[in-house]
C-alpha positions as CSV (number, residue, x, y, z in Angstrom):
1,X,210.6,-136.9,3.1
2,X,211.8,-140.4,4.6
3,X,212.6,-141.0,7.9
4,X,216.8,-141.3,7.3
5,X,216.4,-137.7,5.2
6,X,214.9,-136.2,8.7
7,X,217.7,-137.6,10.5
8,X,220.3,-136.9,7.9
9,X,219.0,-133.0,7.9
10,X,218.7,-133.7,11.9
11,X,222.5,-134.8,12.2
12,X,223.8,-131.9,9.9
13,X,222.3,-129.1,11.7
14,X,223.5,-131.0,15.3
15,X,226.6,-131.9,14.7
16,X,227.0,-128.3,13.4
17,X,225.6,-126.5,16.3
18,X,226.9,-128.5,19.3
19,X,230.4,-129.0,17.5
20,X,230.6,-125.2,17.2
21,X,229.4,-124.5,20.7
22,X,231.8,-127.4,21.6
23,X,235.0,-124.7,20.4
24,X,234.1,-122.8,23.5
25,X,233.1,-125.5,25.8
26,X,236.6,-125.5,27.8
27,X,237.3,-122.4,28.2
28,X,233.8,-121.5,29.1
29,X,233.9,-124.6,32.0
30,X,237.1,-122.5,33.0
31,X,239.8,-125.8,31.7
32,X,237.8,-128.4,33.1
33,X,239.8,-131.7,32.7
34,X,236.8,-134.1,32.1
35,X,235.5,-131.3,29.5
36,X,239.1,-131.0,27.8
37,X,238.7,-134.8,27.1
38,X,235.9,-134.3,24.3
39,X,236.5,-130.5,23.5
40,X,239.2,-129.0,21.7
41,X,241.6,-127.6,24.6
42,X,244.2,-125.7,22.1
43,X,244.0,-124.7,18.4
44,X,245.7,-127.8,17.5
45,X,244.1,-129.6,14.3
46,X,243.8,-132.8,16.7
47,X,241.6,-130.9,18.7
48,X,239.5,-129.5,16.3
49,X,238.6,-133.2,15.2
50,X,236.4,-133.4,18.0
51,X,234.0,-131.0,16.8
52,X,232.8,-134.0,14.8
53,X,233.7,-137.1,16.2
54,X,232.5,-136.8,19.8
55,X,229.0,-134.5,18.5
56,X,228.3,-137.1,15.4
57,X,229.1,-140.0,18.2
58,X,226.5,-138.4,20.8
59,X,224.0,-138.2,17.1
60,X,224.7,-141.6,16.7
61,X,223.6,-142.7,20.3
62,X,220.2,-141.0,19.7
63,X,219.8,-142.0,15.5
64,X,220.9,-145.7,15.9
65,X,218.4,-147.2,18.1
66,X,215.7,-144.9,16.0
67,X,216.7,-146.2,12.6
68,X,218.5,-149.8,12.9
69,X,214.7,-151.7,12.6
70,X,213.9,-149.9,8.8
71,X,217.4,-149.5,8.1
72,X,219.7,-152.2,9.2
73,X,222.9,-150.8,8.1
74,X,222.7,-147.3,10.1
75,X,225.3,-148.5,12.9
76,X,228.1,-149.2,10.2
77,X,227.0,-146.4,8.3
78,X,227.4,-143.7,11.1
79,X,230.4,-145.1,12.1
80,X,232.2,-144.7,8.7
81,X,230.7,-141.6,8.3
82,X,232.1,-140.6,11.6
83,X,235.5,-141.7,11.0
84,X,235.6,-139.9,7.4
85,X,234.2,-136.5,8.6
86,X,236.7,-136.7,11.3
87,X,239.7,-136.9,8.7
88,X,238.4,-134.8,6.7
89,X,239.7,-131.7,8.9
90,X,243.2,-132.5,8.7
91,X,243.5,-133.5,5.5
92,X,242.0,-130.8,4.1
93,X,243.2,-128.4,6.5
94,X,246.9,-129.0,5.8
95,X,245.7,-129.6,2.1
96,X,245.3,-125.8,1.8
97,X,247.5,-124.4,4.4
98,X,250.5,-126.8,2.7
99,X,249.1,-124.5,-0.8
100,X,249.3,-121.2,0.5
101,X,251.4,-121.6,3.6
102,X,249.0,-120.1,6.6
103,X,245.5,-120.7,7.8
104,X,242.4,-118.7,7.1
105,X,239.7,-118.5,9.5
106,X,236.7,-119.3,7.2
107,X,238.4,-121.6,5.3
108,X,238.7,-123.4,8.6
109,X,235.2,-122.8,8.9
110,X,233.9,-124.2,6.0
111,X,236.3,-127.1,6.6
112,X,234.2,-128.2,9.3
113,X,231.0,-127.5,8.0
114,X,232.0,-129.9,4.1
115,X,233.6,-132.5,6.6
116,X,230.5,-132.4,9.1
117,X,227.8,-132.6,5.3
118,X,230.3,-134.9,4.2
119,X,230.0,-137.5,7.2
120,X,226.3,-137.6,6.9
121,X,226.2,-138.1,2.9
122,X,228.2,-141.1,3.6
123,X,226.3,-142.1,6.3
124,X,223.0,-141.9,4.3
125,X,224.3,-143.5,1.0
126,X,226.1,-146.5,3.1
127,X,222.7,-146.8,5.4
128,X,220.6,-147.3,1.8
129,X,223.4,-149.3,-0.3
130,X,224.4,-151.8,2.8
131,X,227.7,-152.1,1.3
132,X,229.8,-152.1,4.1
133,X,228.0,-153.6,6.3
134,X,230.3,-156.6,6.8
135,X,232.8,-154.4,7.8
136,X,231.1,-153.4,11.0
137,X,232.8,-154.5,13.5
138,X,236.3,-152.9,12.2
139,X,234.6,-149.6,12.3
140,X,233.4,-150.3,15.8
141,X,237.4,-150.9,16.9
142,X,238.6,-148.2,14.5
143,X,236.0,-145.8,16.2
144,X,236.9,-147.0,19.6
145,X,240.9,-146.5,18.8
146,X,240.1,-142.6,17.6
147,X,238.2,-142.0,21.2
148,X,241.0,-143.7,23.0
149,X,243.8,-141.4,20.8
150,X,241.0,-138.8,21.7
151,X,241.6,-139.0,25.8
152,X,245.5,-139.8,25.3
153,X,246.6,-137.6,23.5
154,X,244.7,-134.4,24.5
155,X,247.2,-133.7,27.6
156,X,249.9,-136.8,26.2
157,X,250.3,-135.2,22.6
158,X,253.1,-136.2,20.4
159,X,255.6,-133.6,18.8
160,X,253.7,-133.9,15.3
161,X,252.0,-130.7,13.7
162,X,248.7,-132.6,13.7
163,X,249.2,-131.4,17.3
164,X,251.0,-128.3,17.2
165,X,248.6,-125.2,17.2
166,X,249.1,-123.4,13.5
């Protein structure tokens, strides 16, 4: 198995494990403000978005410096993948609540888990194809935007159901 594989695999299971653990993370630092900034501190669908972003973002710090010498396109890569996992949660989340009007809890579940395998398949067909590797520096600023959004709007969020709790 190639190097990117192990990390792919790597990424998966981490971003899975800390983004679940990361649910609990505010509550269990009893509403800690700096914690509330990259943890979900309501059921809102905005919130849940960190589960990826901030975990696959933290994967990325270790990955990156790892990977860019054999594969040159791994910063551009992760950050794409990033940005898609993260949308996939709301889109598919009011995708299927939209089609049967309320939210199931392991549908929610295996939202995060398609969005989190998701992210990474991108990431490791990008980091092999190069293809959008011109575009790297509008994923850097897209990627920065969403973390800013991220700290503004977890205690400044606008009247939107993206983030209302369900």
């Amino acid at each position: 198995m190639n190097k990117l594989k192990r990390y792919t695999i790597a990424g998966i299971l981490f971003v899975t494990i800390l983004g679940t653990l990361a649910h609990f993370f505010y509550e269990w630092s009893n509403n800690n403000v700096i914690v509330g900034l990259f943890t979900p501190i309501n059921e809102s669908t905005w919130e849940h978005m960190k589960l990826i972003f901030f975990p696959m973002l933290i994967f990325s710090f270790i990955a990156i410096p790892r990977l860019k010498e054999e594969y040159p396109c791994i910063t551009s890569s992760v950050l794409l993948g990033n940005v898609i996992g993260t949308a996939l949660i709301p889109i598919m989340f009011f995708t299927y609540t939209g089609i049967i009007g309320y939210s199931v809890l392991i549908l929610d579940i295996a939202i995060f888990t398609f969005a989190v395998i998701c992210a990474f398949v991108v990431t490791y067909k990008l980091t092999i194809s190069c293809r959008i590797q011109d575009y790297k520096n509008i994923l850097y600023v897209t990627v920065c935007i969403t973390l800013i959004c991220f700290i503004v709007f977890t205690f400044r969020p606008p009247s939107i159901a993206l983030f209302a709790a369900p």
